[in-house]
C-alpha positions as CSV (number, residue, x, y, z in Angstrom):
1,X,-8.7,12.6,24.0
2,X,-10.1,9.4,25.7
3,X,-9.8,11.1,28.9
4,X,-11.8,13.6,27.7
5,X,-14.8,11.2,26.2
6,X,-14.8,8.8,29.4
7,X,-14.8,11.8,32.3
8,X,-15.4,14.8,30.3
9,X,-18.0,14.5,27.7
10,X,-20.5,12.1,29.5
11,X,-21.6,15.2,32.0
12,X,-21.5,17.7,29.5
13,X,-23.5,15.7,27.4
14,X,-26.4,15.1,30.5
15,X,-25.9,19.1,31.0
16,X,-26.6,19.9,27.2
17,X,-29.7,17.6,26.9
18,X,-31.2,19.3,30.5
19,X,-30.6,23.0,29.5
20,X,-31.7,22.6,25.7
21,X,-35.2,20.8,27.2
22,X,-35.3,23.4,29.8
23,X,-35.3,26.8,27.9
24,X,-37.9,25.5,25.6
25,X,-40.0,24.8,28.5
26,X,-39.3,27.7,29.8
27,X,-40.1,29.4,26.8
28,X,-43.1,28.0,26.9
29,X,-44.2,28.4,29.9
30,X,-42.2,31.9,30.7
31,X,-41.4,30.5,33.7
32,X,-37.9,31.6,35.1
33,X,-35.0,28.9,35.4
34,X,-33.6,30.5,38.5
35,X,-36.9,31.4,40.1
36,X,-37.1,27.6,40.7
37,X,-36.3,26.1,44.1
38,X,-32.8,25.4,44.1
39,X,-32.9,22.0,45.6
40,X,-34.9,20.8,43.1
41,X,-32.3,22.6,40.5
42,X,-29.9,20.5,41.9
43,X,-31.6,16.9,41.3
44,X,-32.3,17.3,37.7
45,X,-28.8,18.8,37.3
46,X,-27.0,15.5,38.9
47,X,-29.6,13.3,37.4
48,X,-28.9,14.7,34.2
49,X,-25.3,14.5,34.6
50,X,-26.0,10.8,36.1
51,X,-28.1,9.9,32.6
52,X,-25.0,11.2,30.4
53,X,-22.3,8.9,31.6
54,X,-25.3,6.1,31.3
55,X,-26.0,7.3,28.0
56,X,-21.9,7.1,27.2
57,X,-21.4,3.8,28.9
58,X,-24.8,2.2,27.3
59,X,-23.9,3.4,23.9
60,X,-20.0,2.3,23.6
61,X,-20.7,-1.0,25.0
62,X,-23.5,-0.8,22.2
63,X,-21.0,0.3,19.6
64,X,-18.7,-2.5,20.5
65,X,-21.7,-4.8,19.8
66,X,-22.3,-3.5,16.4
67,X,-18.2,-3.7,15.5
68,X,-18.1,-7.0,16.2
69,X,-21.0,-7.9,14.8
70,X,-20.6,-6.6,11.5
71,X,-16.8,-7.5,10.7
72,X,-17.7,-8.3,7.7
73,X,-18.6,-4.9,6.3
74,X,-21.1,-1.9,6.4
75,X,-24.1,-1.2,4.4
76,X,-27.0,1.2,4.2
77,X,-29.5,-1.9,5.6
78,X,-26.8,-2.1,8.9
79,X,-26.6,1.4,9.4
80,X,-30.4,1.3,9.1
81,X,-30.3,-1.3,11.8
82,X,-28.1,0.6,14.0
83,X,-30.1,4.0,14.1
84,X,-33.6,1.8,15.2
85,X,-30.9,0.1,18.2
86,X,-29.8,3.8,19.0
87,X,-33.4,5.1,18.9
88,X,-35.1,2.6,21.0
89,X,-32.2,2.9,23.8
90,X,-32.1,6.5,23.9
91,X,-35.8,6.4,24.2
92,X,-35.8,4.3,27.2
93,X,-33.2,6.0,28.6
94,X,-34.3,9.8,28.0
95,X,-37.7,9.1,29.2
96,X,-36.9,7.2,32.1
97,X,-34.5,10.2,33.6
98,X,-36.7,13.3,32.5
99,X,-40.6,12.0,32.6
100,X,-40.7,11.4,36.2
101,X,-38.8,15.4,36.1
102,X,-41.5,17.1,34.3
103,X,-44.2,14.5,36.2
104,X,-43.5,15.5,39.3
105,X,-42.3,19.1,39.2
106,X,-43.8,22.3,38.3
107,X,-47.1,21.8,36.0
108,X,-47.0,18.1,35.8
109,X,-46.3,16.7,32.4
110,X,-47.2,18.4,29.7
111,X,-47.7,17.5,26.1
112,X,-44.9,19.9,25.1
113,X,-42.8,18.3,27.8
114,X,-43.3,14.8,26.0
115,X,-42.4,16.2,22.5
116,X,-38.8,17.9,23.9
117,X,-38.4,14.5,25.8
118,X,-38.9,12.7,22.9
119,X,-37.1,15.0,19.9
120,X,-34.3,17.1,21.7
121,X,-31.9,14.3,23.6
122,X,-33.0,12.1,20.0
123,X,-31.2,14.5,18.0
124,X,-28.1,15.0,20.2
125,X,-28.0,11.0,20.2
126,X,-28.4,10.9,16.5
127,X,-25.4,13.8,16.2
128,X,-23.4,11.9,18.8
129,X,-24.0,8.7,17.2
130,X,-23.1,10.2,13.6
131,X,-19.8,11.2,15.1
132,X,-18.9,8.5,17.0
133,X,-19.3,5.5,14.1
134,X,-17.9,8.1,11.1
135,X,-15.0,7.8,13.5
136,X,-14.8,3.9,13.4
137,X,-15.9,3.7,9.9
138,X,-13.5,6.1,9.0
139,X,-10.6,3.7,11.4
140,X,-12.0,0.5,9.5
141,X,-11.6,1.9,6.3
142,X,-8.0,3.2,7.0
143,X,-7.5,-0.6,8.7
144,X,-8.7,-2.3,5.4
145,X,-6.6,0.0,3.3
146,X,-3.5,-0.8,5.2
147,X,-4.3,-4.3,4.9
148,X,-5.2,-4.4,1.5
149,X,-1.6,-2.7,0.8
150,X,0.2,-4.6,2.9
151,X,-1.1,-7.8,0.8
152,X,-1.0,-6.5,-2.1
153,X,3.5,-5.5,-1.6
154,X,3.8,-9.1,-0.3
155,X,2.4,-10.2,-3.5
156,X,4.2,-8.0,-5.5
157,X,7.9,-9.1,-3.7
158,X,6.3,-12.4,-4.5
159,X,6.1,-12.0,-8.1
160,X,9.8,-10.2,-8.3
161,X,11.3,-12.8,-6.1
162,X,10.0,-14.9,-9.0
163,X,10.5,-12.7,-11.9
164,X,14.2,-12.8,-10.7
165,X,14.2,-16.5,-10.0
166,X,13.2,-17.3,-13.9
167,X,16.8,-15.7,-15.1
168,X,18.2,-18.7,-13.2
169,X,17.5,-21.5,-14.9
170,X,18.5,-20.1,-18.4
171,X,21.7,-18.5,-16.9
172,X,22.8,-21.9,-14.6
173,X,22.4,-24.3,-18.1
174,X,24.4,-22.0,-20.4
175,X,27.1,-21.6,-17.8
176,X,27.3,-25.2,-17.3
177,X,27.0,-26.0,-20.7
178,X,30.3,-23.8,-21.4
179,X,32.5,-25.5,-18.5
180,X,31.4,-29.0,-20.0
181,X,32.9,-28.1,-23.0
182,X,35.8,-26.3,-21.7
183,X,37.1,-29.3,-19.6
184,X,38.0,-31.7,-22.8
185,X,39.4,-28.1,-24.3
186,X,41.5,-26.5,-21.5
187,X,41.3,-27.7,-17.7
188,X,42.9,-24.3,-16.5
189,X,40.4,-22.2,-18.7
190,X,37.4,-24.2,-17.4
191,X,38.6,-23.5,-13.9
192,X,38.3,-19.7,-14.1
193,X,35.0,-20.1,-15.8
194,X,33.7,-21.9,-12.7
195,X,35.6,-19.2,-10.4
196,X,33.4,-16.3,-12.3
197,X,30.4,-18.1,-12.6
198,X,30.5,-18.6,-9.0
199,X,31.0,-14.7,-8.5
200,X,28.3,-14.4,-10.8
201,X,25.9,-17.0,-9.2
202,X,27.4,-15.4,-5.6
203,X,25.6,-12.1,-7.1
204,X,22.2,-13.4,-7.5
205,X,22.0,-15.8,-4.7
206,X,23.2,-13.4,-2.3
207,X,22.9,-10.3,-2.5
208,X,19.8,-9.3,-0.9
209,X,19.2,-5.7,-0.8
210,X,16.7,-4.1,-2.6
211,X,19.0,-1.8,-4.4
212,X,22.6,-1.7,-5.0
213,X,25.1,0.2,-6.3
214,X,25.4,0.5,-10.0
215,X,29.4,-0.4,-9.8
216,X,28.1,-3.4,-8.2
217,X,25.8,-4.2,-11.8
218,X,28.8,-3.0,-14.1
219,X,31.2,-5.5,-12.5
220,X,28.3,-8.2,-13.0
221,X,28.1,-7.8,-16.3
222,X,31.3,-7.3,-17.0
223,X,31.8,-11.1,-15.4
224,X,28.9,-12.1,-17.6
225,X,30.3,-10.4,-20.5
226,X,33.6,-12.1,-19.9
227,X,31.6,-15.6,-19.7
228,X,29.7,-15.1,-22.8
229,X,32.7,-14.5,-24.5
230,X,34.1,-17.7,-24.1
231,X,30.8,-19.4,-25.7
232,X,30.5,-17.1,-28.7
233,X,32.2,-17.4,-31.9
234,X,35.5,-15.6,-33.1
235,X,33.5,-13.5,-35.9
236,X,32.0,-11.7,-32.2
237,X,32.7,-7.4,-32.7
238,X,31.6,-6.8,-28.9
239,X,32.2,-3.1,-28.0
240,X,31.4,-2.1,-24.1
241,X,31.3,1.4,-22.5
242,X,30.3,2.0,-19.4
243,X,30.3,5.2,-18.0
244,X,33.2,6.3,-15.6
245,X,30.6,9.2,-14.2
246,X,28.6,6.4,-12.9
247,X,29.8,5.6,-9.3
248,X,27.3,5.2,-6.3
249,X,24.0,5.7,-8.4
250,X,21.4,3.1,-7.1
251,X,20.0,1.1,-8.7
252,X,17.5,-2.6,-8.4
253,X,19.6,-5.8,-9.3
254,X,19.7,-7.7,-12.3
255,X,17.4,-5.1,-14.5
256,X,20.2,-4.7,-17.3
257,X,21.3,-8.6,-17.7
258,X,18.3,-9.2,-19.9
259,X,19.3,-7.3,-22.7
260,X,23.0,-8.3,-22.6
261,X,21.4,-12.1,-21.9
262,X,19.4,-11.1,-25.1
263,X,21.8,-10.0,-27.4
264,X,24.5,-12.7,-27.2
265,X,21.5,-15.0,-27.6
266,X,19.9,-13.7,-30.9
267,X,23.5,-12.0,-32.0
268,X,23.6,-13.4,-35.7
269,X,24.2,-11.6,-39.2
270,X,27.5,-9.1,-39.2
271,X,27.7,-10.8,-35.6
272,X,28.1,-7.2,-33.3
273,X,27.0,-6.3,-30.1
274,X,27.4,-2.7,-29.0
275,X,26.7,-1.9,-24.9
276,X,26.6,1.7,-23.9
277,X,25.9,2.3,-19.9
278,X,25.9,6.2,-19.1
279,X,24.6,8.6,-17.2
280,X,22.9,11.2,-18.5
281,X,21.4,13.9,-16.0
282,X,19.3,12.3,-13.4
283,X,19.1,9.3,-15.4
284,X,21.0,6.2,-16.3
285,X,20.7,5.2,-19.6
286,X,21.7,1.8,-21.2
287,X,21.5,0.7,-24.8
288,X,21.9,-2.8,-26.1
289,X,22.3,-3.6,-29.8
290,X,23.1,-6.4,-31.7
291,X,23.4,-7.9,-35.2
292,X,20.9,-10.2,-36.0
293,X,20.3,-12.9,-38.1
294,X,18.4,-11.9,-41.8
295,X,15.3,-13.5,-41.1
296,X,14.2,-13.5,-37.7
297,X,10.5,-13.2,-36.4
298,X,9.1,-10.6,-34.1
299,X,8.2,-13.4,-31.5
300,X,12.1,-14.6,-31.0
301,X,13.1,-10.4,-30.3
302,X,12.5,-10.9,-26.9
303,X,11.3,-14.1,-25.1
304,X,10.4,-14.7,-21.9
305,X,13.8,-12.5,-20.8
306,X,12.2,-9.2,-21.6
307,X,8.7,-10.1,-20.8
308,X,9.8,-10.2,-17.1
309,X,12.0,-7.1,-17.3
310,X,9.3,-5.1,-18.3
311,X,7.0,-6.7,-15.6
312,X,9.7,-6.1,-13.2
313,X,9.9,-2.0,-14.7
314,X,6.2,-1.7,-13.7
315,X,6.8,-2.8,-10.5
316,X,10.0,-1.3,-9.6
317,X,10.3,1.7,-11.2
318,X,6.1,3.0,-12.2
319,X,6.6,6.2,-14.1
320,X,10.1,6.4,-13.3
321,X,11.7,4.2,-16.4
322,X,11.5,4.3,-20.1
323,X,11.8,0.7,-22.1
324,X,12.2,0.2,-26.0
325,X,13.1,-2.4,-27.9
326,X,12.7,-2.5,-32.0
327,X,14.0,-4.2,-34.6
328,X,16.0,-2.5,-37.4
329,X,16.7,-3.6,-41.0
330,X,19.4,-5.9,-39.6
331,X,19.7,-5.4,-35.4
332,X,17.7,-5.6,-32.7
333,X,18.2,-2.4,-30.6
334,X,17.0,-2.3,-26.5
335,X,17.0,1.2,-24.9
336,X,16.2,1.0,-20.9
337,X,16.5,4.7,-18.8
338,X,15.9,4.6,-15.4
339,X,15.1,8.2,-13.6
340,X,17.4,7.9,-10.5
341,X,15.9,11.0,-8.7
């Protein structure tokens, strides 16, 4: 194609502009074309061809102008500005190839032979120029969009890499707090609790895909499980399920600690926690509840925990997850599906 608009077009453009201005003289005039002398055929012919790779080369160096110069943006008053730029050049240059033509050949110039001059090439020029910039607004529009996405995903890995740093904090002081206490208890006990909670810190820290497989999340929280475990009181009725249909399902990180994070936090009254991870059709379902305490307020259900998983739903999975969380007459039930096709 640029082959074709650097060699091509510029002469066909020349040829265009001569033939269009010289049937309506000819129609005016009835004089016939090939009745001319054919020497004289020949000059305007070349010189025509000659003013279209001017026209081409004066007008892209001209376009180049007005891309640099408005970087900034496009509005009707710069488009405005552009046309008068386009009309004056193409002025100068049509009336400096095909004046002295219609001066010195034929009748002499004419007045008709001022207004094709002056209105025919103007409206190829105005065509051409129509095409020619819709192109680059249309590339500089496509140019910003890519941009603007581009910024806008690194902002939004920004935010998740943050979402998913804020589980830290919480997680590192409860783990720690449980080995301190464990070491005046039972040396050998506190040792495996570091050994998980350094396959568990090994998970978050590491693990660097943006999905994973959901045997890869079961066996987290299975070691999380087993860590809360050791911090919770004896009363503790934990049941766990999780699905032997799930296998190689993917799945983001670190989207189902929250609600097992949040149930052996607020876990109170009959002191229960139920977890249910299946798979249901093309979805993964998993279902958190837990006793709670008789008076609790709606403000302690979730926390700053749940407020990032369902920030981190939005971002991850838009349209593609279902989220509830209530609060019964004496649990607190979570609900998360995730649509895996």
């Amino acid at each position: 194609m640029k082959i074709f608009w650097k060699y091509f077009f510029p002469p066909l453009y020349g040829l265009l502009v001569y033939f269009t201005i010289r049937l309506l003289t000819d129609s005016v005039t009835e004089m016939k074309f090939w009745h001319r002398p054919l020497l004289l055929n020949i000059i305007e012919i070349t010189s025509s061809i000659l003013m279209g790779y001017l026209f081409v080369w004066i007008f892209n160096h001209l376009f180049r102008y007005f891309d640099k110069k408005n970087q900034a943006g496009f509005s009707y008053k710069i488009i405005l500005k552009e046309l008068l730029y386009v009309f004056i050049i193409n002025q100068l240059i049509q009336n400096a190839v095909f004046t002295p033509m219609a001066a010195f050949t034929d009748n002499g110039l004419q007045s008709f032979d001022l207004i094709d001059i002056n209105v025919i090439p103007l409206l190829y020029c105005f065509i051409y120029y129509g095409v020619r910039r819709s192109n680059s607004f249309l590339q500089a529009y496509i140019n910003n969009r890519l941009q603007l996405e581009k910024i806008t995903n690194d902002q939004l890995q920004t935010e998740l890499k943050f979402l998913r740093a804020q589980y830290h904090p919480h997680f590192l002081f409860n783990a720690l707090n449980t080995i301190y206490f464990q070491m005046d208890m039972d040396v050998n006990a506190a040792k495996k609790t570091v050994e998980r909670f350094s396959e568990l810190l090994r998970y978050q820290l590491y693990d660097q895909q943006q999905m994973v497989s959901v045997m890869n999340e079961i066996q987290y929280l299975q070691n999380f499980i087993a860590l809360q475990k050791i911090r919770s009181s004896r009363r503790l009725q934990l049941n766990v399920f999780f699905d032997e249909a799930l296998h190689h399902e993917q799945v983001y990180p670190l989207l189902f600690l929250p609600l097992v994070e949040n149930a052996f936090k607020y876990v109170g009254g009959n002191f229960y926690i139920d977890i249910h991870l299946k798979k249901q059709d093309h979805e993964i379902s998993f279902c958190v509840e837990n006793s709670i305490p008789d008076k609790i307020s709606f403000e302690e259900k979730g926390g700053i925990g749940l407020d990032n998983l369902k920030r981190r739903l939005e971002l991850l999975y838009p349209g593609k997850h279902t989220f509830t969380a209530q609060i019964k007459e004496d649990s607190f039930l979570a609900e998360l599906k995730l649509i895996t096709q």
